[in-house]
DRENBATOR-977206 format. One record per residue: residue number from 0; x, y, z of N, C-alpha, C, CB in turn. Coordinates in steps of 0.02 Angstrom, whole numbers, plus 50000, padded with zeros to 5 digits. Glycine has a CB too. Layout:
N
PT k n_xx n_yy n_zz ca_xx ca_yy ca_zz c_xx c_yy c_zz cb_xx cb_yy cb_zz
PT NUM X Y Z X Y Z X Y Z X Y Z .
...
//
This chain:
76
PT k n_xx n_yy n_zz ca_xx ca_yy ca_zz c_xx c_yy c_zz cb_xx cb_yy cb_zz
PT 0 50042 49941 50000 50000 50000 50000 50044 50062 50000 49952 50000 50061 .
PT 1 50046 50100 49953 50053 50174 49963 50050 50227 49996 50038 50190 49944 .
PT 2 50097 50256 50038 50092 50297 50085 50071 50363 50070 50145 50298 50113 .
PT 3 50023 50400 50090 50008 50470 50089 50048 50515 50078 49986 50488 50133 .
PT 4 50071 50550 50012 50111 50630 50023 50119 50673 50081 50082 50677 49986 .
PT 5 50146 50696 50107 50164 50729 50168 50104 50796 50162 50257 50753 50170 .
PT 6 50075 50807 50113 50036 50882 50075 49963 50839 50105 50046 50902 49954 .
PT 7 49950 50776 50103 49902 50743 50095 49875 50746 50158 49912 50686 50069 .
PT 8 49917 50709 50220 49922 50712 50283 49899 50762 50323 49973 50707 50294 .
PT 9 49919 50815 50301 49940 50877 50341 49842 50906 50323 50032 50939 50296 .
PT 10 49818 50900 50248 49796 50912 50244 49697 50869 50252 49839 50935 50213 .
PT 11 49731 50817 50277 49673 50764 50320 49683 50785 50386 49685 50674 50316 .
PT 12 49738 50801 50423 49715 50833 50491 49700 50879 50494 49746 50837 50535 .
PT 13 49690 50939 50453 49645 50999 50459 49577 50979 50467 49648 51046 50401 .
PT 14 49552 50922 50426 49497 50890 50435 49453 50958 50383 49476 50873 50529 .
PT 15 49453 50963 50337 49426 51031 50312 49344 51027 50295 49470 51054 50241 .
PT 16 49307 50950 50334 49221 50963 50318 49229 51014 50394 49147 50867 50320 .
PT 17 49251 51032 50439 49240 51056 50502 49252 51127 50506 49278 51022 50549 .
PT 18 49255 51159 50454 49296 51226 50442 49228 51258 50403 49383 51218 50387 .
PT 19 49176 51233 50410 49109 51274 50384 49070 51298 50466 49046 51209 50327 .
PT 20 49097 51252 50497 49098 51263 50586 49139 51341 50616 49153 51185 50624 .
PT 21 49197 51368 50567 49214 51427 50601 49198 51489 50540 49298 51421 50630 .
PT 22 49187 51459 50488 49147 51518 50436 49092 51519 50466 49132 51503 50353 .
PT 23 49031 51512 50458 48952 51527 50498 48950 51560 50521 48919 51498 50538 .
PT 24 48989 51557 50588 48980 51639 50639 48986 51706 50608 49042 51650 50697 .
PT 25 49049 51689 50576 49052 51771 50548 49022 51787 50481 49129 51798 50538 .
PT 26 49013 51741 50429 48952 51753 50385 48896 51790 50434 48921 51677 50353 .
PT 27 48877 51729 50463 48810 51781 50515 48808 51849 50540 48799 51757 50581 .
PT 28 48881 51870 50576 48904 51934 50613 48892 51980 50564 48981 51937 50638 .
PT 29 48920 51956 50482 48933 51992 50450 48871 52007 50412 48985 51976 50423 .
PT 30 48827 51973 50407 48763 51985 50380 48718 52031 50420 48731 51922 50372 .
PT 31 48711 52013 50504 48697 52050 50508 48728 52150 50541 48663 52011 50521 .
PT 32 48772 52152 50516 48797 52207 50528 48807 52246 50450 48860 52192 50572 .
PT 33 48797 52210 50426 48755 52230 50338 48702 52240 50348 48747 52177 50275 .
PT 34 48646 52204 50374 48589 52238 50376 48570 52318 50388 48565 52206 50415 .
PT 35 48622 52312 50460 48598 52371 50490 48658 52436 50461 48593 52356 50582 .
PT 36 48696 52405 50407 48742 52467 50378 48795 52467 50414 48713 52539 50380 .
PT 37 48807 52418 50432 48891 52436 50481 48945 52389 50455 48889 52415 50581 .
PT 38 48923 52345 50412 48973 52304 50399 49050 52338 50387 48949 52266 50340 .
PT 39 49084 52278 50407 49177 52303 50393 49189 52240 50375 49239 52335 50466 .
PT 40 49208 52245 50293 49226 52191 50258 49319 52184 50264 49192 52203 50177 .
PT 41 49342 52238 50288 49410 52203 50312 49416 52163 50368 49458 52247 50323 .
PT 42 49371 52214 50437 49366 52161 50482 49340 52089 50502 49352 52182 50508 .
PT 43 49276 52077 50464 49265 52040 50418 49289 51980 50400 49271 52066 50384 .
PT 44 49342 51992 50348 49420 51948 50333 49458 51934 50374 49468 51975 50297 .
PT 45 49474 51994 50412 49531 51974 50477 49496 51900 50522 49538 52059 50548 .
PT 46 49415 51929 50528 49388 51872 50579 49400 51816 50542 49308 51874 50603 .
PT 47 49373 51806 50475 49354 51738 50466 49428 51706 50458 49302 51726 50399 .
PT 48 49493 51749 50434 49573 51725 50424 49561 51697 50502 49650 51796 50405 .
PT 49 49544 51718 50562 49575 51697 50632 49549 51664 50658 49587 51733 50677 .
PT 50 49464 51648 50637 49428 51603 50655 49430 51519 50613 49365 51640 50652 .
PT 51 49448 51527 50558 49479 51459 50516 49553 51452 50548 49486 51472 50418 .
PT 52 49593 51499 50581 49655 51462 50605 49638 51434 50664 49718 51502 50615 .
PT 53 49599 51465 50713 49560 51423 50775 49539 51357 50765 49496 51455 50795 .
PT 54 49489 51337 50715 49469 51281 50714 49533 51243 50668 49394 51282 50687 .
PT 55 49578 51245 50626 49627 51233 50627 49680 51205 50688 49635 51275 50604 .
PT 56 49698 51234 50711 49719 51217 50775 49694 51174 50812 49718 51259 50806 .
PT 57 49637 51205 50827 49593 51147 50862 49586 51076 50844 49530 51164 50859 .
PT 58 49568 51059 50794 49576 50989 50734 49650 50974 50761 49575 51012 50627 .
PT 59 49705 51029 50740 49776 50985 50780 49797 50950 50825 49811 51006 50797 .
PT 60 49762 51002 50877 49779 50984 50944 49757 50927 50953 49758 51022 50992 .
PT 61 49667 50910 50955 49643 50856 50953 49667 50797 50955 49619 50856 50919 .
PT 62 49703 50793 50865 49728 50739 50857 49795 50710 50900 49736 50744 50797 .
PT 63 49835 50761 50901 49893 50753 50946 49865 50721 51018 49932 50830 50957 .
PT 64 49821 50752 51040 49792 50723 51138 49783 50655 51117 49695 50762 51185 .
PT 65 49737 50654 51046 49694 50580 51040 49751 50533 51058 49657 50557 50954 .
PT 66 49797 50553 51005 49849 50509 50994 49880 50486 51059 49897 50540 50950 .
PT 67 49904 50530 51088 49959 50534 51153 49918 50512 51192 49994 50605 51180 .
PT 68 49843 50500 51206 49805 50462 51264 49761 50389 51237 49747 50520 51299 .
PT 69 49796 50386 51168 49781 50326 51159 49711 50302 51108 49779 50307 51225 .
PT 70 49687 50358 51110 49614 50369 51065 49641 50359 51001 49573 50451 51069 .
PT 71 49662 50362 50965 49697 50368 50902 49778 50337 50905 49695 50449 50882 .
PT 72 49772 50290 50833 49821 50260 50833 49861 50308 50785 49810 50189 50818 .
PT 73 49926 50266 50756 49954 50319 50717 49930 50317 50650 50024 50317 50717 .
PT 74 49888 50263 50627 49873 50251 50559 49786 50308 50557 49867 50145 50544 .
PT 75 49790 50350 50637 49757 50392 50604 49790 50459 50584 49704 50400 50639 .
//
């Protein structure tokens, strides 16, 4: 069997169906602060850039605890 690219890996532990989990909020924030005329589409960006590195992270960490307490083997 063929081992995974290192690009491949990296990019199955982001886990990226879970990353519609830290867009939502600020779609929402941002919708409604459009409504009412206040939107800030830079701030906006900044959120959703810092809120996809959060759940990013988060997905990391995860896996690392799973691993290190035994929840997860290495073939995950």
């Amino acid at each position: 069997m063929e081992h995974p690219s290192p690009w491949a890996v990296w990019f199955q532990a982001v886990r990226p169906r879970t990353l519609p989990a830290a867009v939502a909020p600020v779609l929402v924030g941002t919708a409604l602060a459009g409504h009412d005329g206040r939107a800030d589409f830079g701030a906006a960006g900044l959120c959703l850039l810092f809120a996809l590195l959060i759940q990013i992270g988060t997905n990391l960490a995860n896996d690392y605890y799973d691993f290190i307490k035994g929840a997860d083997t290495a073939a995950r």
